[in-house]
MIDOSE-1310 file (N, C-alpha, C; in nm, 2 decimals, decimal comma, always signed):
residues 259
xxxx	-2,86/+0,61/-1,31/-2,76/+0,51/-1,36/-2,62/+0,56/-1,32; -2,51/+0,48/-1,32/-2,40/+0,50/-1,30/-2,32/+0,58/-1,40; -2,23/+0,69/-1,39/-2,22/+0,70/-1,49/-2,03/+0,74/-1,47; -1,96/+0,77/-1,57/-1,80/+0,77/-1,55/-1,76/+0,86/-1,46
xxxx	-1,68/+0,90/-1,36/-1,66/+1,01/-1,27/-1,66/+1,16/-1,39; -1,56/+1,15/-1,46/-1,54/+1,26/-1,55/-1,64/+1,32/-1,63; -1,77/+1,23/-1,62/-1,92/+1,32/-1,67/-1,96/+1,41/-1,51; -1,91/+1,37/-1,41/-2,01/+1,41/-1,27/-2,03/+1,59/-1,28
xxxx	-2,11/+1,62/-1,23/-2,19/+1,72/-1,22/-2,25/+1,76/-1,08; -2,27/+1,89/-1,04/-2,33/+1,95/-0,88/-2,40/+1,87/-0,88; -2,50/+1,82/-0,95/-2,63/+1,79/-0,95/-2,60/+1,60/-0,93; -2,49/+1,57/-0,93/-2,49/+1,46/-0,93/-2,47/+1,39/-0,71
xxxx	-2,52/+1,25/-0,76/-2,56/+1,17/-0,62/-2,43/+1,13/-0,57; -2,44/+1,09/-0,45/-2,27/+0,99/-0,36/-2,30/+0,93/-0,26; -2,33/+0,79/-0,32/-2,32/+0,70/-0,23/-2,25/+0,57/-0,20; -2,23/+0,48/-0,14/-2,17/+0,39/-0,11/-2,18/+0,26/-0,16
xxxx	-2,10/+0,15/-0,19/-2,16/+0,00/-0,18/-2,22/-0,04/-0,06; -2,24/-0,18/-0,05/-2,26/-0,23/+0,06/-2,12/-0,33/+0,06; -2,03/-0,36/-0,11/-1,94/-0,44/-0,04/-1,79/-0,39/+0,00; -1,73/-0,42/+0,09/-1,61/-0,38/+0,17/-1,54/-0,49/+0,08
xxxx	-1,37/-0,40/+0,07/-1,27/-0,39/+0,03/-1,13/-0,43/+0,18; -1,12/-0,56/+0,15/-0,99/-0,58/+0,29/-0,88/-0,53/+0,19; -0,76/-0,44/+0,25/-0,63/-0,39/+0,22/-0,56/-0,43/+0,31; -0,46/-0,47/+0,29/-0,34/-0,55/+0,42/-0,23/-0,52/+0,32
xxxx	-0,13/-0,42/+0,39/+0,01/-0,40/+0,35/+0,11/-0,46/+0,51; +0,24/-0,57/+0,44/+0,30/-0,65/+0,56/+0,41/-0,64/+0,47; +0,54/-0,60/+0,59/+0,69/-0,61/+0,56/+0,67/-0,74/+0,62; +0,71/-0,86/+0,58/+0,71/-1,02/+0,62/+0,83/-1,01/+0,66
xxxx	+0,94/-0,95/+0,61/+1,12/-0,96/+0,67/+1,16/-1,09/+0,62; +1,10/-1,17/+0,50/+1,14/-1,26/+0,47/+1,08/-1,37/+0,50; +1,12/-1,51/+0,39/+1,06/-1,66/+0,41/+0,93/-1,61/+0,46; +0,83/-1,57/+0,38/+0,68/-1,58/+0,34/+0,64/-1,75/+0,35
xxxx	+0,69/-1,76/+0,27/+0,68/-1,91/+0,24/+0,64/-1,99/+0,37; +0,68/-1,96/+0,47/+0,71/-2,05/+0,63/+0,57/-1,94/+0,72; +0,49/-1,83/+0,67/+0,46/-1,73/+0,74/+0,35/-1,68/+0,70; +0,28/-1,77/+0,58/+0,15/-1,69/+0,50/+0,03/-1,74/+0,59
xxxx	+0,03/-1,85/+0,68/-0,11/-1,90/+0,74/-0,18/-1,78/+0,83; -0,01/-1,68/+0,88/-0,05/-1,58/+0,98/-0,17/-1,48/+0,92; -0,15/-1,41/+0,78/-0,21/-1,35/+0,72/-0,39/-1,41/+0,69; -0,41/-1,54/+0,70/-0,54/-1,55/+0,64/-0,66/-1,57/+0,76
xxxx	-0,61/-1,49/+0,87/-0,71/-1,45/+0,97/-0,76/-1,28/+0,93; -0,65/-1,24/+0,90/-0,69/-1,09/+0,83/-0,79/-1,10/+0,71; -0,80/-1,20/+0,65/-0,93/-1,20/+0,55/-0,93/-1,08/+0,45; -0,80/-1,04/+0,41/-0,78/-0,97/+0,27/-0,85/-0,99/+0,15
xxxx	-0,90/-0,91/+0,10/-0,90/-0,92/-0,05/-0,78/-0,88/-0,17; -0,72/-0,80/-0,12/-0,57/-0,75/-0,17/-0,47/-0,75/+0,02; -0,35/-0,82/-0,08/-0,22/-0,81/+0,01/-0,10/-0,76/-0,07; -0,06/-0,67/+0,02/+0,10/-0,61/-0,09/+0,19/-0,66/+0,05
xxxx	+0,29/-0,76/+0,00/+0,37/-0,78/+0,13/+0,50/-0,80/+0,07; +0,60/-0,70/+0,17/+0,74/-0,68/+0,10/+0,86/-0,77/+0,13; +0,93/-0,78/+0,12/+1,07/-0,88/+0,16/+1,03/-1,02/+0,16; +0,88/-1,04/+0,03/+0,85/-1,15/+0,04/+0,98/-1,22/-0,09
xxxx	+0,94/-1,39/-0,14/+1,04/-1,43/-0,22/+0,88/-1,47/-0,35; +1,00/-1,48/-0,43/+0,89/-1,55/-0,58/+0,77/-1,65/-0,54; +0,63/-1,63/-0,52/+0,60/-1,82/-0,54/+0,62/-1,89/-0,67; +0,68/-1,87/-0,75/+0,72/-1,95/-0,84/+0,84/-1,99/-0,82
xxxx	+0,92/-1,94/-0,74/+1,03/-2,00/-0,76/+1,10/-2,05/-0,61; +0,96/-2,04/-0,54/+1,03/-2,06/-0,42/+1,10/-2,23/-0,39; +1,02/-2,32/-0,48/+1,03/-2,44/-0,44/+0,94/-2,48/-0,35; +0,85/-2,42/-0,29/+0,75/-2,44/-0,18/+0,60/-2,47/-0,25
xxxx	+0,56/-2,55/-0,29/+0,41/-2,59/-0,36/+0,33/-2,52/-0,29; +0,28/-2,56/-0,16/+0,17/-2,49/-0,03/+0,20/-2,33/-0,06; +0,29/-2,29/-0,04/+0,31/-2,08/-0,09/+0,26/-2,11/-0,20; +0,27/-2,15/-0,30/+0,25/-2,12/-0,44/+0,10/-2,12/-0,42
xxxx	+0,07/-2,26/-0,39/-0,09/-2,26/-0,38/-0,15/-2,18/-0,32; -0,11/-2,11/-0,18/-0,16/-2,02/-0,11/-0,19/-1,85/-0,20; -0,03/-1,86/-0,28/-0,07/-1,76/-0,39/-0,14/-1,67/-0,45; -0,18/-1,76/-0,50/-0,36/-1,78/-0,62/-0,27/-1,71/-0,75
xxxx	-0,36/-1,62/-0,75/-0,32/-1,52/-0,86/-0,28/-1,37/-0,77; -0,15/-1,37/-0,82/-0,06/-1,28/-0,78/+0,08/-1,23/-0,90; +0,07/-1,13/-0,87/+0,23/-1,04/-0,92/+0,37/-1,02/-0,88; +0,49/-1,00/-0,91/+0,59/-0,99/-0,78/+0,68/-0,93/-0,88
xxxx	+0,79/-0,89/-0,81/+0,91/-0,83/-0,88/+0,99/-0,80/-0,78; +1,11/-0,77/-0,81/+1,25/-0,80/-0,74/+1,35/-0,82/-0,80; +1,47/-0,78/-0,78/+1,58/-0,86/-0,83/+1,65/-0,98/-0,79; +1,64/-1,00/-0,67/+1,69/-1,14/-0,65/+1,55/-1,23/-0,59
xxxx	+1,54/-1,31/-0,57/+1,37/-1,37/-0,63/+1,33/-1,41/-0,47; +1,47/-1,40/-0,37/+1,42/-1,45/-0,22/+1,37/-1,31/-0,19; +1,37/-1,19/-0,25/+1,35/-1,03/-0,20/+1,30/-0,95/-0,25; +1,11/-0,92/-0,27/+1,11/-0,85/-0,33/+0,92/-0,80/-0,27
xxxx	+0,88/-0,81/-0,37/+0,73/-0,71/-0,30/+0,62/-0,74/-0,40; +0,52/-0,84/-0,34/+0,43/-0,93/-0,42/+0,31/-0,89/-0,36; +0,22/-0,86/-0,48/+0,05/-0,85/-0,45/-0,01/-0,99/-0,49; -0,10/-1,03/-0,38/-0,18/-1,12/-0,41/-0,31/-1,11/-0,40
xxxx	-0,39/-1,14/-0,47/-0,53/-1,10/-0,47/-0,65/-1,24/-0,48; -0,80/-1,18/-0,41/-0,83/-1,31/-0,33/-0,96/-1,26/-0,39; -1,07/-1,36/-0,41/-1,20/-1,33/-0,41/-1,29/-1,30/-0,53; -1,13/-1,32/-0,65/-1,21/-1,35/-0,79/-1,13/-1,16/-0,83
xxxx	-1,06/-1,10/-0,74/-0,95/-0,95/-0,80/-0,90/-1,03/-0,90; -0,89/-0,92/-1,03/-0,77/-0,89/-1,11/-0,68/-0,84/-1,09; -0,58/-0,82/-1,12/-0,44/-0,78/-1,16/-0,38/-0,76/-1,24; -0,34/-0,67/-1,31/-0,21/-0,65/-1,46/-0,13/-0,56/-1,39
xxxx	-0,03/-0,59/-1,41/+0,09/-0,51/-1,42/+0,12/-0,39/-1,54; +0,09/-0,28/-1,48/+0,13/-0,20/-1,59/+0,30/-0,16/-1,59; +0,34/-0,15/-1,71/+0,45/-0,17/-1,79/+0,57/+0,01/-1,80; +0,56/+0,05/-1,69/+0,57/+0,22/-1,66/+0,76/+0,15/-1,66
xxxx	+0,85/+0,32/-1,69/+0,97/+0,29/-1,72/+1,00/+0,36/-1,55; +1,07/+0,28/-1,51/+1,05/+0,30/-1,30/+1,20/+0,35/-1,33; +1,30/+0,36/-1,40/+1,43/+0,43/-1,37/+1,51/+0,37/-1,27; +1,51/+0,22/-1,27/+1,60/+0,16/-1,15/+1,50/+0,16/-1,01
xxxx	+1,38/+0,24/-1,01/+1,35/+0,19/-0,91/+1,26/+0,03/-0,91; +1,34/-0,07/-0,81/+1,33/-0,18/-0,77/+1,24/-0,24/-0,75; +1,15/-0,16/-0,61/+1,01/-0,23/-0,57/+0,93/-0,15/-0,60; +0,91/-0,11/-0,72/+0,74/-0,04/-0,73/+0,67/-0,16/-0,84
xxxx	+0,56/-0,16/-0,75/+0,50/-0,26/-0,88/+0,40/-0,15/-0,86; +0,34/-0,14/-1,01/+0,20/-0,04/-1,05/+0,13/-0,16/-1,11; +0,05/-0,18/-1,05/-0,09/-0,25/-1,13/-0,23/-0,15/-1,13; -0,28/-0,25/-1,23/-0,44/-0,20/-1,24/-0,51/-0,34/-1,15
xxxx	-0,62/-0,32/-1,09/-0,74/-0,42/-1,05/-0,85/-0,41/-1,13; -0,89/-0,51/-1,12/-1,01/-0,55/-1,24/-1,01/-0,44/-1,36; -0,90/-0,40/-1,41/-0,93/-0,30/-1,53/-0,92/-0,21/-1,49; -0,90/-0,18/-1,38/-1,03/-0,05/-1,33/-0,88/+0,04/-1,27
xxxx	-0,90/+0,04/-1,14/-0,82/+0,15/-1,05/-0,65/+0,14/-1,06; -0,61/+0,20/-1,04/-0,47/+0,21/-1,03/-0,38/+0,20/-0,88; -0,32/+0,08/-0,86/-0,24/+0,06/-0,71/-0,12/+0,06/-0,74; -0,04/+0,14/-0,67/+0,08/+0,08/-0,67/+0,10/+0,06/-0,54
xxxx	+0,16/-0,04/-0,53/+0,21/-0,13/-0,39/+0,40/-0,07/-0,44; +0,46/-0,06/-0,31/+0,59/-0,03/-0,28/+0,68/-0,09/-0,19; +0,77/-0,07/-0,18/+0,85/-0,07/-0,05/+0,96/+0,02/-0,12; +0,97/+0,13/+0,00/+1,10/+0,21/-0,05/+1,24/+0,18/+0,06
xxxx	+1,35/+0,12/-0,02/+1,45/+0,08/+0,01/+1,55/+0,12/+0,07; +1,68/+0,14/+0,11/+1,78/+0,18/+0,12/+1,84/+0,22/+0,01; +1,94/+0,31/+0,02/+2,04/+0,28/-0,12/+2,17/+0,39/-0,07; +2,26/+0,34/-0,21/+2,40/+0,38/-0,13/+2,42/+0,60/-0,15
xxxx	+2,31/+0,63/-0,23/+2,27/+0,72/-0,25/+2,16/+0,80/-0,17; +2,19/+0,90/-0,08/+2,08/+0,99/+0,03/+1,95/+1,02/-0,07; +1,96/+1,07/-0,17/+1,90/+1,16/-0,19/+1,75/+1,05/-0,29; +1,83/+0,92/-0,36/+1,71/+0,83/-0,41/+1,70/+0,73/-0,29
xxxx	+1,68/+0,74/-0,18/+1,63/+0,64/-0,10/+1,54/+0,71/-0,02; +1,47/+0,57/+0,06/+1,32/+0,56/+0,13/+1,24/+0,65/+0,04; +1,24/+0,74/+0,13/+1,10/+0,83/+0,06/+1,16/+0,91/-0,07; +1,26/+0,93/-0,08/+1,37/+0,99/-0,22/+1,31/+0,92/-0,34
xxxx	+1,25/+0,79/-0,32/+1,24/+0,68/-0,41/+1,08/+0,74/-0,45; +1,01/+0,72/-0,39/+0,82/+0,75/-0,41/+0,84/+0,88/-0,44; +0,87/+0,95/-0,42/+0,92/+1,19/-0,50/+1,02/+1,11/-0,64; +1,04/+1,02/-0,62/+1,11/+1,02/-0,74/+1,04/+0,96/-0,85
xxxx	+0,89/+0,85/-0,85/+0,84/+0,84/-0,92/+0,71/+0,91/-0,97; +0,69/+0,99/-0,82/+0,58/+1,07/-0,87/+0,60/+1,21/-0,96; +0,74/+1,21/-0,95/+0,77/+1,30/-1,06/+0,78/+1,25/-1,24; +0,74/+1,10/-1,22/+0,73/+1,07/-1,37/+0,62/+1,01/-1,38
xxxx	+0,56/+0,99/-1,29/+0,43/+0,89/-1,33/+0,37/+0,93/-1,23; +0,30/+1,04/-1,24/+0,17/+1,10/-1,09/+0,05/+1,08/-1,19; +0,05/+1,08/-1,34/-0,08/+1,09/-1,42/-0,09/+0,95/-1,37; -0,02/+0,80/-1,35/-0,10/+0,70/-1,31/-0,19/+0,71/-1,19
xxxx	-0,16/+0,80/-1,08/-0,27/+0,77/-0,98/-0,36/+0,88/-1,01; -0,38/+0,92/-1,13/-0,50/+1,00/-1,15/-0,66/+0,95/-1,15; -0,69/+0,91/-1,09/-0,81/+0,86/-1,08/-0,86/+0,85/-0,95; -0,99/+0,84/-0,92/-1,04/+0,85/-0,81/-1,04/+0,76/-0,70
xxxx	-1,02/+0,62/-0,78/-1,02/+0,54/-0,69/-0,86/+0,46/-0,70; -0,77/+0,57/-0,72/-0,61/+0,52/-0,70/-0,57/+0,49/-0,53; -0,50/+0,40/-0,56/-0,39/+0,35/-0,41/-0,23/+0,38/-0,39; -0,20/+0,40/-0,31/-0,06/+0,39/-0,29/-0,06/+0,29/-0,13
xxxx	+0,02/+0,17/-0,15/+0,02/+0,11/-0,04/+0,16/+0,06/-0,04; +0,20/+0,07/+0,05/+0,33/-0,03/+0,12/+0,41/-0,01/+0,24; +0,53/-0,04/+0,28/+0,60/+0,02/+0,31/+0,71/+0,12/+0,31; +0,67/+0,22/+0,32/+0,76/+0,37/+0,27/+0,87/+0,40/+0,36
xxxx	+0,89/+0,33/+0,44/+1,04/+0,36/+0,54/+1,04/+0,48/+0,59; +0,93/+0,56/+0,58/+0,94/+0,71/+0,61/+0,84/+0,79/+0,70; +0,84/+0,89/+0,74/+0,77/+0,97/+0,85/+0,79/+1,12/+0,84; +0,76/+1,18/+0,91/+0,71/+1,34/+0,90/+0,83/+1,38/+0,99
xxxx	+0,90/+1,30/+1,08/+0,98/+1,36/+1,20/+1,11/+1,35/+1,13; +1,15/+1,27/+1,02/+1,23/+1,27/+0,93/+1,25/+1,37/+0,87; +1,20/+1,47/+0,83/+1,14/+1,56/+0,75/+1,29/+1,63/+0,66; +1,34/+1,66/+0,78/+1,48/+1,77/+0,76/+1,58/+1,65/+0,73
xxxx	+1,59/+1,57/+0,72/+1,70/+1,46/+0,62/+1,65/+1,41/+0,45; +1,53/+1,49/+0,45/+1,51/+1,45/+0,31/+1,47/+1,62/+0,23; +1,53/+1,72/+0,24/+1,43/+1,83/+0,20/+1,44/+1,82/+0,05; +1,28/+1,87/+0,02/+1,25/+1,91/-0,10/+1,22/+1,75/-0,20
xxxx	+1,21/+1,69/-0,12/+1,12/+1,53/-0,13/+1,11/+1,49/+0,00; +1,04/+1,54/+0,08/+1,05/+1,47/+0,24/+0,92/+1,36/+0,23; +0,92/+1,29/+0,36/+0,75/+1,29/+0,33/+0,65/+1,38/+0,37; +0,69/+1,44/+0,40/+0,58/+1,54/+0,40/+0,52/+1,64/+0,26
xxxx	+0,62/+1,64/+0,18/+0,66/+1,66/+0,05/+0,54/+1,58/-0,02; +0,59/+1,42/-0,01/+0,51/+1,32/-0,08/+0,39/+1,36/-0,05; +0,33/+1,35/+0,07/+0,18/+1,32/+0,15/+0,12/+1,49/+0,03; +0,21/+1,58/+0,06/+0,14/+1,71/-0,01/+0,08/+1,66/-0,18
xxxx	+0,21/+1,58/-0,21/+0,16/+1,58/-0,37/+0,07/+1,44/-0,39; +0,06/+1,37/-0,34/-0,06/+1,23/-0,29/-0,14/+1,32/-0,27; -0,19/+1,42/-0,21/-0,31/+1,51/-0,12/-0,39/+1,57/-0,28; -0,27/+1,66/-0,33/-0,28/+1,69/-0,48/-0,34/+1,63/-0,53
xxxx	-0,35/+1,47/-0,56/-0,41/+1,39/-0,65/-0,51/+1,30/-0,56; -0,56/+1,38/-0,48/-0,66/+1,33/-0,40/-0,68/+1,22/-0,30; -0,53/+1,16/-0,29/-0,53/+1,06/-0,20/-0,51/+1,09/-0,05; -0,50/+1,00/+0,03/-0,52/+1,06/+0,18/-0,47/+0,93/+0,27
xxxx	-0,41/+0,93/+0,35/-0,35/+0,77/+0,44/-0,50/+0,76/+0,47; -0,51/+0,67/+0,47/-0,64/+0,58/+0,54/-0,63/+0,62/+0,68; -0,52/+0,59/+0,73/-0,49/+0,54/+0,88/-0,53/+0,70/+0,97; -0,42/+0,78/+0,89/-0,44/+0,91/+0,97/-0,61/+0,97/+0,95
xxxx	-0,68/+0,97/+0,81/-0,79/+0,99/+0,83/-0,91/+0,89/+0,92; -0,88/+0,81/+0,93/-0,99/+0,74/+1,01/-0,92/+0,74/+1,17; -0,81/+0,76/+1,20/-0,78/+0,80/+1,34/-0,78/+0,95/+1,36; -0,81/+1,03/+1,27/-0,80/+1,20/+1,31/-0,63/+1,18/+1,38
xxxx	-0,56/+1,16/+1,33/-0,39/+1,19/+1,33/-0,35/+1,27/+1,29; -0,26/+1,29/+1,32/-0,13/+1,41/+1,25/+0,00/+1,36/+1,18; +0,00/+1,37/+1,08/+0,16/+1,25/+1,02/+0,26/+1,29/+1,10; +0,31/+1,23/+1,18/+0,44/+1,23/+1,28/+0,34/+1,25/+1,40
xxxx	+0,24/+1,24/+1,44/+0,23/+1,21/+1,62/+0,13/+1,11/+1,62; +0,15/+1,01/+1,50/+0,06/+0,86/+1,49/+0,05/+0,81/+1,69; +0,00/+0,71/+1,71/-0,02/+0,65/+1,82/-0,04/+0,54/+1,80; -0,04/+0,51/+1,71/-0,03/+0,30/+1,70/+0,07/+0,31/+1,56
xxxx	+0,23/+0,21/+1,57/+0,29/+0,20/+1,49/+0,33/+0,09/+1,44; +0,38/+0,08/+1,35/+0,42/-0,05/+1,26/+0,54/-0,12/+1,20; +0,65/-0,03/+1,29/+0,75/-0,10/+1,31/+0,86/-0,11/+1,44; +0,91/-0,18/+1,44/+0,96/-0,17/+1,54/+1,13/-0,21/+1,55
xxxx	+1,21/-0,12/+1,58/+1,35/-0,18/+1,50/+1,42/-0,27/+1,62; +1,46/-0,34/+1,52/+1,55/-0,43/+1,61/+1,46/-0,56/+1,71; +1,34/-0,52/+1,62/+1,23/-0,59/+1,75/+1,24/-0,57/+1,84; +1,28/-0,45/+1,89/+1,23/-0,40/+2,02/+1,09/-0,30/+2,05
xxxx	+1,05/-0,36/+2,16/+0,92/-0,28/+2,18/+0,91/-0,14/+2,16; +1,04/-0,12/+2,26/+1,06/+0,05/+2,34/+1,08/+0,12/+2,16; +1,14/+0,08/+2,07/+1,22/+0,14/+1,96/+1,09/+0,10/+1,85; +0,96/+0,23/+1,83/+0,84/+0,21/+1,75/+0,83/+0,35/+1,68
xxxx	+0,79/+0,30/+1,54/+0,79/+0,40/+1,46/+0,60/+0,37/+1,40; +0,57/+0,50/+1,26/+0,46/+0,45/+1,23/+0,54/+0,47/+1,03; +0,52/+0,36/+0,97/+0,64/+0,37/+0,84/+0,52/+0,29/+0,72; +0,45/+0,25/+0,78/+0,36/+0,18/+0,70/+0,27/+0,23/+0,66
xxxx	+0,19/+0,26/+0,49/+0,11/+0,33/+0,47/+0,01/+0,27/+0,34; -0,16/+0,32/+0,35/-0,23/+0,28/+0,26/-0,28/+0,41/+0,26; -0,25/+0,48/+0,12/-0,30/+0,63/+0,09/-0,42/+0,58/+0,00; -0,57/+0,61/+0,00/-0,68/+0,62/-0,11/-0,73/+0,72/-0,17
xxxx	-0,76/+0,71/-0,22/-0,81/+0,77/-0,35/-0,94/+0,86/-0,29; -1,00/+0,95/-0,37/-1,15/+1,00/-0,30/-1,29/+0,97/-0,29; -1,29/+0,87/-0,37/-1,40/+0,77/-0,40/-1,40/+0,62/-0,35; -1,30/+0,63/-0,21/-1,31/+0,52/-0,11/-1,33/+0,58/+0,03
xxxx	-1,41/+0,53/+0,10/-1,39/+0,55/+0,24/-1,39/+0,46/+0,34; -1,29/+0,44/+0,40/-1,23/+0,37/+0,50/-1,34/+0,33/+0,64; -1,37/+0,19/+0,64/-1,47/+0,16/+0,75/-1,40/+0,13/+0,90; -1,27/+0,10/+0,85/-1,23/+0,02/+0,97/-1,09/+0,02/+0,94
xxxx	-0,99/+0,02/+1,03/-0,83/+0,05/+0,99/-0,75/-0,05/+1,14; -0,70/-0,15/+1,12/-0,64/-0,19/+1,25/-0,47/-0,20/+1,18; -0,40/-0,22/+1,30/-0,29/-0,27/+1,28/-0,28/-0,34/+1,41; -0,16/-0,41/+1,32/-0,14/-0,59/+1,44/-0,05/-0,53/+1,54
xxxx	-0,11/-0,61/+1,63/-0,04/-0,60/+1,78/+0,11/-0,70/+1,78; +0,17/-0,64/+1,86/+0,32/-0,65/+1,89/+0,32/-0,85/+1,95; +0,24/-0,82/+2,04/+0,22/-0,98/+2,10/+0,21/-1,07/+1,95; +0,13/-1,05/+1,88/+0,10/-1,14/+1,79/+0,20/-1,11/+1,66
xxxx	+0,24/-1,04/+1,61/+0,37/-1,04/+1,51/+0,48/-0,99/+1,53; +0,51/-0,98/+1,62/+0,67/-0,93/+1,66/+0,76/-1,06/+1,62; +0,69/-1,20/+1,65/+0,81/-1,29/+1,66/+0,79/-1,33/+1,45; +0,71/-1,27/+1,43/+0,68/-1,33/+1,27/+0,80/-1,23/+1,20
xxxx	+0,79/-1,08/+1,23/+0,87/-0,96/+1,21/+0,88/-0,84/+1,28; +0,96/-0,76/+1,18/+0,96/-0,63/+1,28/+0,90/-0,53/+1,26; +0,79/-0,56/+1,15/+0,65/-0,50/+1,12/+0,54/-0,57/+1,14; +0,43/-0,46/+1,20/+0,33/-0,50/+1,19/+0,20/-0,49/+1,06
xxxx	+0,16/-0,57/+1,05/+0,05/-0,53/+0,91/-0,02/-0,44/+0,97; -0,07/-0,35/+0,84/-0,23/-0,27/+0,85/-0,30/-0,33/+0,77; -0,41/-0,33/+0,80/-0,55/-0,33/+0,77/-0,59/-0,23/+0,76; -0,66/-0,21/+0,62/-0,79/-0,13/+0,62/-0,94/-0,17/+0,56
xxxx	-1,02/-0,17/+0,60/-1,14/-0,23/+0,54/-1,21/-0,05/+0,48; -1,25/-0,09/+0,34/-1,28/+0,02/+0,26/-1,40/-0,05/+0,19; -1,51/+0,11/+0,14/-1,60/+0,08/+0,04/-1,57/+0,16/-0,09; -1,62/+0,11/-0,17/-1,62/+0,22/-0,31/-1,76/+0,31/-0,29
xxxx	-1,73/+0,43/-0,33/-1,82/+0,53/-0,34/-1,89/+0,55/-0,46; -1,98/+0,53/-0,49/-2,05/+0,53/-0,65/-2,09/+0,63/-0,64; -2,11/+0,67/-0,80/-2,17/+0,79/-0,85/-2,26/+0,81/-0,89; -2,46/+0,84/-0,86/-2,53/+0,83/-0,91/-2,61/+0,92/-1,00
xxx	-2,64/+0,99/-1,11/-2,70/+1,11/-1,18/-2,86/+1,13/-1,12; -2,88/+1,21/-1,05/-3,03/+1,27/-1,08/-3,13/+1,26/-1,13; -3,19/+1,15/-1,09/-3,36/+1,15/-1,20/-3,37/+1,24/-1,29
């Protein structure tokens, strides 16, 4: 029988589903609303996409509808960082005290796992921006991604070659205490990467080709494993933005006790 991770035991089983989990994290760069048809060839089950605007308030019916059931937050309502969920997912918003930080939404799915979807920002302050922002909330809320099957997904603005403009919250900092709590980039594990000598990236500044970074990230938990990991090609979204989406297709890992 199945039983709660926190009973497991040596003696206990690990095995797989058969059903796969689509993850898609997308900086849209704005007007979602004009831009969501691109996303439903990706066939997500969860989307965290940032610089999107409210569907509630966009005035746009078709976005809204496209929607479903979804979350968002932001301070101004054309700008902010919305999960949408497809295929019968739940969603709640847990109610965590974020300290001014902007785009963190923390939900739960079906009751169950813990995601937080991100985008870490700019700010007029070095030391709480980009990755300053994610070291800054896993210093108050790391018990949220305690669980096995926790997420950290979005856009983190950040990289490993950065390293020496953020000390003592770099990312490399982050990735160690994510590691701590058993999470792991999808991307780098199922490419056998190195954080800073990625080979397929997901942004591109200025929309230019030559000018590519890798800033985009889906960290899981240990009780997922990643089947499949793409990111979008430059031909096909460069003119939507100056990010590209990742994909990851994932299973849950179940726990089974010993006859």
């Amino acid at each position: 029988m199945l039983v709660p991770d926190t009973q497991l035991t040596g003696q206990d089983k690990v095995d797989m589903t058969n059903d796969e989990l689509c993850i898609v994290s997308w900086n849209c760069a704005g007007g979602l609303r004009n831009k969501w048809h691109t996303l439903d060839e990706l066939e997500a089950d969860l989307l965290v996409i940032q610089e999107c605007e409210d569907p509630a308030l966009a005035g746009d019916p078709s976005y809204l509808e496209w929607a479903g059931h979804y979350i968002w937050t932001g301070p101004p309502k054309n700008k902010g960082i919305g999960v949408f969920a497809r295929n019968g997912l739940q969603l709640e918003q847990e109610l965590l005290e974020l300290g001014g930080l902007q785009f963190f939404l923390p939900c739960r799915v079906n009751g169950d796992w813990p995601l937080l979807a991100t985008w870490t920002a700019g700010t007029e302050t070095k030391a709480s921006q980009y990755i300053g922002q994610l070291w800054q909330f896993l210093q108050g809320h790391k018990e949220f991604l305690n669980h096995p099957r926790a997420m950290v997904v979005g856009d983190l603005n950040s990289n490993t070659i950065w390293d020496k403009h953020y000390r003592g919250r770099s990312h490399s900092d982050v990735v160690q205490v994510l590691s701590g709590e058993g999470l792991e980039s999808a991307y780098h594990r199922h490419f056998d990467e190195a954080q800073g000598e990625e080979t397929r990236h997901t942004f591109f500044l200025h929309r230019n080709s030559a000018k590519k970074y890798h800033i985009d990230y889906a960290f899981l938990g240990s009780l997922w494993i990643e089947q499949h990991v793409e990111i979008g090609t430059v031909d096909k979204w460069l003119e939507f933005s100056d990010h590209m989406p990742i994909s990851v297709v994932t299973r849950r890992v179940v726990t089974k006790a010993n006859d």
